[in-house]
N, C-alpha and C positions, 0 to 999 in steps of 0.2 A: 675490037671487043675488049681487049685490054684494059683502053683506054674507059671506056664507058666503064668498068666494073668500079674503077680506080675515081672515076665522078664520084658514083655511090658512095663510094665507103668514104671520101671527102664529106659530101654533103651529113653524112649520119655523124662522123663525127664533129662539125661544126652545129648541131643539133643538140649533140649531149653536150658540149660545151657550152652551147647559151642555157641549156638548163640549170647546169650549177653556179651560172652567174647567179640567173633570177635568185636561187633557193641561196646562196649566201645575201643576198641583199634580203631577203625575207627575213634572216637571224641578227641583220646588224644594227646593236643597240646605238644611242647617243652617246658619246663618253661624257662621265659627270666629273666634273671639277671637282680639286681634292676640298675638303669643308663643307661642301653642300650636299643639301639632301636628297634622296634617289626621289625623280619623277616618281610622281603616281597618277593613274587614270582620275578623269576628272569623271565622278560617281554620276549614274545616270538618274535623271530625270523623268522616267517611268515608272508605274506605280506598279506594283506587285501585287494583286490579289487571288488570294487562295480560293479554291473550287468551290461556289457556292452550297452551302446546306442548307436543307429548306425543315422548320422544326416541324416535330414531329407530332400530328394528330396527337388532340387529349384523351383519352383512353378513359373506360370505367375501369376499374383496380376492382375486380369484389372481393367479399372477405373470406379470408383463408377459413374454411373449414372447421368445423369442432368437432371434436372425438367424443364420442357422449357413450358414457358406461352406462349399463343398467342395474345397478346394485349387485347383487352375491350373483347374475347369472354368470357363467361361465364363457372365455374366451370363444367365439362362434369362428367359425372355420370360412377363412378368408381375411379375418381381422377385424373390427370395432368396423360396425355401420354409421352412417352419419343421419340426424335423425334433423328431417326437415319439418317446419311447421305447418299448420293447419288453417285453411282460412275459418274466421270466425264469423257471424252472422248479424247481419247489420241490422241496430235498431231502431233506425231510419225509416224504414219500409223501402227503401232503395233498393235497385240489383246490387247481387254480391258483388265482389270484386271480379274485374275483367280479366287480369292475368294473375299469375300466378304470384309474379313479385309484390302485387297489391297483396294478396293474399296473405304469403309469408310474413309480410310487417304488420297488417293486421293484428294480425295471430300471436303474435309477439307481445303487445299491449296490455299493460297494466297498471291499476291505479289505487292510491293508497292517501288517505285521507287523518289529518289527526286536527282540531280547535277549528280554523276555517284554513288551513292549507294542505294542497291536494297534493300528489305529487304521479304524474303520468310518464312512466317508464317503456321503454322500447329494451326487449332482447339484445345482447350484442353477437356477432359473428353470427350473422345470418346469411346465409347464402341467397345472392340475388344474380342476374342476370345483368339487371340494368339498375341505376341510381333512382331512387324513390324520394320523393318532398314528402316528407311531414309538417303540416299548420295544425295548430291546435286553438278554438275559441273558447272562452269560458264565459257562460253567463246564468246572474242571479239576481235573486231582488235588489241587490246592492251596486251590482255593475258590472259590464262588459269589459271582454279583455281578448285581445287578439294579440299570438305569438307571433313575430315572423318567421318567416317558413325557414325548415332546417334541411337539410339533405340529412337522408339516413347516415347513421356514423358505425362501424364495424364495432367501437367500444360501447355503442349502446348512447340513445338517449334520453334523454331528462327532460322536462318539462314542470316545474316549479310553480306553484301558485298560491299568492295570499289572498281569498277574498276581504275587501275592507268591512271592519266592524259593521257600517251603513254605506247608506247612498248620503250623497250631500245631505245640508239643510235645506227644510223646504221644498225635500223632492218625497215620491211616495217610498223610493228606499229607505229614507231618515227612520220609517215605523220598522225598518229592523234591527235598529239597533243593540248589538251585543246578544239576537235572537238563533235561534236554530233557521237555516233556510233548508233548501231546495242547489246544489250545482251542479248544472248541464256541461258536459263537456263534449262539443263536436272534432271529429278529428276528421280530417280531410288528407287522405295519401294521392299524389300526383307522381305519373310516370310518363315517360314522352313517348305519345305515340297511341294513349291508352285513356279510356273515361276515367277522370278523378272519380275516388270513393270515399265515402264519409259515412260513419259511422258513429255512434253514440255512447257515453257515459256518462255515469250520476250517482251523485256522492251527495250524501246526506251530511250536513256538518253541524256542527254543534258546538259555540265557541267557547275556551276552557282560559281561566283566565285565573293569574296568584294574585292571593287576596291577603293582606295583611294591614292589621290593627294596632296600633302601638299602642302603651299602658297608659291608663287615666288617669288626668292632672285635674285634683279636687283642687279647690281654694273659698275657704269659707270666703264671705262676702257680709257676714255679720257674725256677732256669737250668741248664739242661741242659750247659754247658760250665762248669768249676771256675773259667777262669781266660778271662778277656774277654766278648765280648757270644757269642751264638747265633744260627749260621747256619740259620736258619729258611726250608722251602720246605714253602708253604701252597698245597693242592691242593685244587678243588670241580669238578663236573659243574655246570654251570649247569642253567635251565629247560627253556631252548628244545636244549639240547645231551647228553644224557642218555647217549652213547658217547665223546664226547672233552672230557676231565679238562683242566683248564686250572689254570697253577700261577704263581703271584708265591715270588720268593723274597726275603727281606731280614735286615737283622742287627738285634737286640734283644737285651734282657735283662729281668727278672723286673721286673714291674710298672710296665712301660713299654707305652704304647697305642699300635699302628699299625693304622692304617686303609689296609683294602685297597679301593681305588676298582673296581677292577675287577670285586669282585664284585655290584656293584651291575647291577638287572638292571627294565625297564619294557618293557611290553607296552599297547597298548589295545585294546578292542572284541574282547578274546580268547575264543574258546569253549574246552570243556571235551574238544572234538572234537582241538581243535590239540594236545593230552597231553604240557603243560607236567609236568613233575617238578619235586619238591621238590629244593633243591638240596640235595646231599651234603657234607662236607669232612672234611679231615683235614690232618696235618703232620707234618714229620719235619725231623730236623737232624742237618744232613751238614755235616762239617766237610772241608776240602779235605786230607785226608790217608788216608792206605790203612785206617787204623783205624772211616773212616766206614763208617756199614751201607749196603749198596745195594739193600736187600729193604723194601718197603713199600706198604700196601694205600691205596685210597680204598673207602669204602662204595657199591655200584653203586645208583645211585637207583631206589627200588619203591613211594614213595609220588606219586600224582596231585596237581599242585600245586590244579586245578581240580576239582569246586568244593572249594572251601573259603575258609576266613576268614583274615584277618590279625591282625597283634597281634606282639608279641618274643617273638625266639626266641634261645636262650639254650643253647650247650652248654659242655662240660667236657671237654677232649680230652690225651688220650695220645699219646704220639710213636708215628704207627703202625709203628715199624721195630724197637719191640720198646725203645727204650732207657731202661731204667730211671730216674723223679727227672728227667725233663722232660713237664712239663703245661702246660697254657695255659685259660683263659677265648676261647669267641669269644662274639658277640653281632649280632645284624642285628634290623631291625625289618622288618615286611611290610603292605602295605598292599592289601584285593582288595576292589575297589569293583563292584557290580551297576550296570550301565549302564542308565540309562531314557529315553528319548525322547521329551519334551513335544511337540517339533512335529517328528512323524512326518511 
């Protein structure tokens, strides 16, 4: 029995003795020679990649809310209501709007017109649900115009519109040139999932254009007296004056240049309504003695200065009282600008 116990406790110790061989052969490094640099693992050749994320659905954002006061009422118990819009009535003949968010941007819509540019506004910080298209078409005797489509915008949008003076040459637009028309404005809101609505506007326009005249360059072209200068009285109807004749008079002689300031003539923002006339003139030379004529016309003015275009104008004039071997050169330049509106 001795014996046998005395195996045992051999064998266990010859057990824990090969254990701490192994576990020192586990800890023994290489010795590195003195100069040289300590081994390093040679870096692995596996690729590392981090836990896949997968991006994240685009989401509608809508727009933060507006706190809307109602003038002098008083603070109401719970705190400032939020005031949502109203669907408007389409003058299409179309069904109203299908949901709600058509409704709201509708309702929002507004238009503002000055010369021939219009200008169609959307509300900002409207409360939607879901994102809404706005397209806008425009059309007139002059010409069609398609916006492309915008997504509603929380700051609000714009819709800018010039229509042209006319339609081409040669088309039946051309007869409108620089005329009052007629512009249709269809508006079409799209939402997904929902019937497009389209709805109507119309703007009367009326085109407003700066008109300016510069002063008139006389230049005799013979001398109407034998002997000294010529008593020259230069007569015109102005624009805005088209029944009392206004007259400068002064002395000259043949191809001498006087400039009459007076007949210079500026208007801005003018319609075609306010029936500017072209200006008229003529002249005559009265000398201070009984032998002068006292009989003399002006042309009564029958052309509309509006619409029309600028550029020099250039006439050749007779002494309207009839007297023989006095002519003159006059000359003016005209300037008639279409007004347009960027920020209606």
């Amino acid at each position: 029995m001795k014996r046998f116990l005395y195996n045992i406790v051999s064998i266990s110790l010859l057990f824990v003795a090969a254990c701490a061989v192994i576990a020192n052969a586990a800890t023994v490094t290489t010795p590195v020679k003195p100069g040289s640099a300590p081994a390093t693992a040679a870096p692995s050749t596996r690729t590392q990649t981090g836990p896949k994320v997968s991006s994240p659905a685009i989401q509608y954002v809508p727009c933060p809310p507006t706190l809307v006061s109602t003038g002098t009422q008083g603070a109401v118990a719970g705190g400032p209501s939020i005031v949502s819009a109203q669907a408007t009535i389409s003058t299409t003949g179309a069904p109203g709007p299908s949901t709600q968010n058509l409704a709201t941007v509708a309702s929002a819509a507004s238009l503002r017109q000055k010369s021939l540019t219009s200008l169609v506004t959307f509300k900002p910080s409207l409360v939607l649900t879901k994102p809404v298209t706005i397209a806008v078409k425009y059309v007139s005797q002059a010409a069609q115009y398609q916006t492309p489509p915008q997504r509603y915008d929380c700051s609000g949008n714009r819709f800018l519109y010039n229509d042209p003076i006319s339609g081409p040459a040669n088309s039946p637009g051309y007869a409108i040139w620089g005329k009052p028309r007629l512009l249709q404005i269809f508006v079409t809101l799209t939402e997904d999932g929902a019937q497009p609505y389209m709805f109507e506007l119309a703007a009367n326009l009326d085109p407003l254009f700066d008109v300016s005249i510069s002063p008139m360059r006389f230049t005799m072209t013979s001398d109407c007296d034998r002997i000294g200068d010529s008593e020259i009285h230069f007569l015109w109807y102005p624009p805005d004056s088209p029944k009392q004749v206004r007259e400068r008079g002064f002395s000259t002689s043949k191809g001498r240049l006087v400039t009459i300031n007076e007949f210079a003539f500026a208007r801005q923002e003018v319609s075609a309504s306010a029936n500017l006339v072209f200006p008229t003139q003529a002249f005559y030379e009265k000398d201070p003695n009984i032998f002068s004529p006292t009989q003399y016309s002006v042309p009564q003015p029958d052309a509309k200065l509006l619409p029309g275009g600028g550029g020099y104008v250039g006439r050749h004039l007779k002494d309207s009282s009839g007297q023989g071997g006095c002519e003159a050169d006059t000359a003016f330049d005209m300037t008639i600008t279409l007004r347009a509106y960027m920020n209606l």
